[in-house]
N, C-alpha and C positions, 0 to 999 in steps of 0.2 A: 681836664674835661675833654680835651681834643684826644688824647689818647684812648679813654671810653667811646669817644664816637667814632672812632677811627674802629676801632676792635669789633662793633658792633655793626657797621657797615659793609667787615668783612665778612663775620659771619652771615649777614643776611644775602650775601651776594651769591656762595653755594648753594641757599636754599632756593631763591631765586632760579637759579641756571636749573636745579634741578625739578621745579614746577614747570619747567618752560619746554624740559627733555619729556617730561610724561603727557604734558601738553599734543608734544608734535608726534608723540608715539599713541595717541588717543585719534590723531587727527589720521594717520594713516593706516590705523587699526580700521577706522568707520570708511576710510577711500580704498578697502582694498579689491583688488581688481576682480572682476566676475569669475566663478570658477569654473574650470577644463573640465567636461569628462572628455571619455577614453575616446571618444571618435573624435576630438578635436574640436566640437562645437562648442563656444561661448556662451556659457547661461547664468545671468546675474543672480536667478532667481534659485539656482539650486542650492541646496542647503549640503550637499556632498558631491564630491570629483570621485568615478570610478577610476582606476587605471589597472587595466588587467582584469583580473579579479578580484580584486581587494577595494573596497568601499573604505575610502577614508573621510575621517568628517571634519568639517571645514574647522576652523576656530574658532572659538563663539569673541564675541564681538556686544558692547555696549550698546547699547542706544542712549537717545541722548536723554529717557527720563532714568535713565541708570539699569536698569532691569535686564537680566540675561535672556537670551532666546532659548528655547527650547534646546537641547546638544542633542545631535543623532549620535547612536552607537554604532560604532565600526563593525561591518564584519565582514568575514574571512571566508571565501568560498575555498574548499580543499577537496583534492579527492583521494583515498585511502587507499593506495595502490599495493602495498605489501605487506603483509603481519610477518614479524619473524616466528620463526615453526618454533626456534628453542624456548622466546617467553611463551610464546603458547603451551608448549609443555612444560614449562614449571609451573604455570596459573591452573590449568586444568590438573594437574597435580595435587597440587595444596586446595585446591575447590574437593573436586573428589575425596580427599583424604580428610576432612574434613564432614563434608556426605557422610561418612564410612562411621567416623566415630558419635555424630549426629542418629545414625538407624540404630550402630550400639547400641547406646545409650537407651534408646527411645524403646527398644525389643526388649532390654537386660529390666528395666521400671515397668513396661507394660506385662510379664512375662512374672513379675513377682508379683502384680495386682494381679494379678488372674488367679493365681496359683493360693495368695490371699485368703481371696472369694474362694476357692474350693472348684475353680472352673476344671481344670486338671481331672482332679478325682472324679468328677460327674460325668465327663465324658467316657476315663476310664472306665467307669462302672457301665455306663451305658454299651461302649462297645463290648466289655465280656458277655453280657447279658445277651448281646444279639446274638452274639457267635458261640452261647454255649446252647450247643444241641440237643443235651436233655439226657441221653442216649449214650455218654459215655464218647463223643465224639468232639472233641474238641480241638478246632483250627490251630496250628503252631501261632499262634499270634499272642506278642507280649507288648502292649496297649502301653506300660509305665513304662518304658523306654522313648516310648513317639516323643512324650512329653516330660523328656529329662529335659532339665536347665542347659547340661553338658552339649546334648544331642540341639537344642533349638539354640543356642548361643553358640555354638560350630557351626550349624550351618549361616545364622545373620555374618558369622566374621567371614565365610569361603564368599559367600557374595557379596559381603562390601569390598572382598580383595580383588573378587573378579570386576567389579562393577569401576576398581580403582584406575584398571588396566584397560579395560574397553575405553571409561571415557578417558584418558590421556593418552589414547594410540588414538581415538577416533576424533579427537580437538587436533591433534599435529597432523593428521592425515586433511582433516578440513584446511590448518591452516595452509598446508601445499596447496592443496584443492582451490582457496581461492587464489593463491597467489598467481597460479598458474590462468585462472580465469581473469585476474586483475590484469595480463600480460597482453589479454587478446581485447578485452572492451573496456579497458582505463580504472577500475576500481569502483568505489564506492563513493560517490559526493556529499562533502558534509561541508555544511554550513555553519559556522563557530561566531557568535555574537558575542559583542563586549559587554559585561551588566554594567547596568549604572551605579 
């Protein structure tokens, strides 16, 4: 009998000490000291310490009917001082090239509905009709080439080539542009909040 209550005194002694450690770590969670901000004045009642520019939020804290407080979310004041020119010109790259096969597409599907419909022919026939003179005088003008497939699907690919090369000379040329502007007035300020 003495060895069971010996055995079971011990175990309850760990449990004990460790009621007693969560105890004094409850008791100085609830006493802890008012927080700093950045100018150095003391305020119990603030709910976050600036320092610099980073909002840090306090650590929430029990009360004593058990219930959390409210938690602010930290956040981060930054300012965007430099883009690199070379991701800029891979991003505007693969955006543009992308552009490119997006009008493709959209010209090569609208370009057979039309043509479908009969839109094609009716115009054809409309322009001979204007430009035949009656009289044996007929304009060099051949109407069924304007509106080849060939001819209007060559010209959508020369401008989405060219439109590939403007916008990724003219995104790298920007990103210099601002970085150089970044050098003389500090960037861009951006504000980055934590979600909850």
């Amino acid at each position: 009998m003495s060895d069971n209550a010996q055995r079971q005194s011990a175990a309850q002694e760990p449990d004990q000490a460790d009621n007693d450690s969560r105890e004094e770590h409850e008791e100085q969670e609830n006493a802890a000291p008012p927080a700093v901000t950045a100018d150095g004045a003391d305020s119990s009642t603030a709910d976050s310490a600036e320092q610099g520019d980073v909002t840090m939020a306090v650590p929430e804290t029990k009360d004593k009917s058990g219930a959390k407080p409210a938690s602010t979310a930290r956040k981060a004041h930054l300012s965007l001082t430099r883009v690199e020119p070379g991701s800029v010109l891979k991003f505007s790259f693969v955006i543009s090239l992308v552009c490119f096969i997006v009008l493709f597409v959209a010209v090569a599907v609208l370009y057979a509905f039309l043509s479908t419909l009969g839109v094609f022919d009716a115009v054809t026939d409309l322009i001979n009709s204007l430009t035949d003179g009656g009289e044996g005088d007929e304009l060099p003008l051949n109407p069924e080439n304007w509106f080849s497939a060939a001819r209007v699907l060559g010209y959508t690919g020369l401008l989405g080539a060219l439109n590939i090369v403007l916008i990724t000379a003219l995104s790298t040329v920007g990103a210099m542009l601002y970085n150089l502007a970044a050098d003389l007035v500090g960037g861009i300020d951006v504000t980055l909040s934590e979600t909850e």
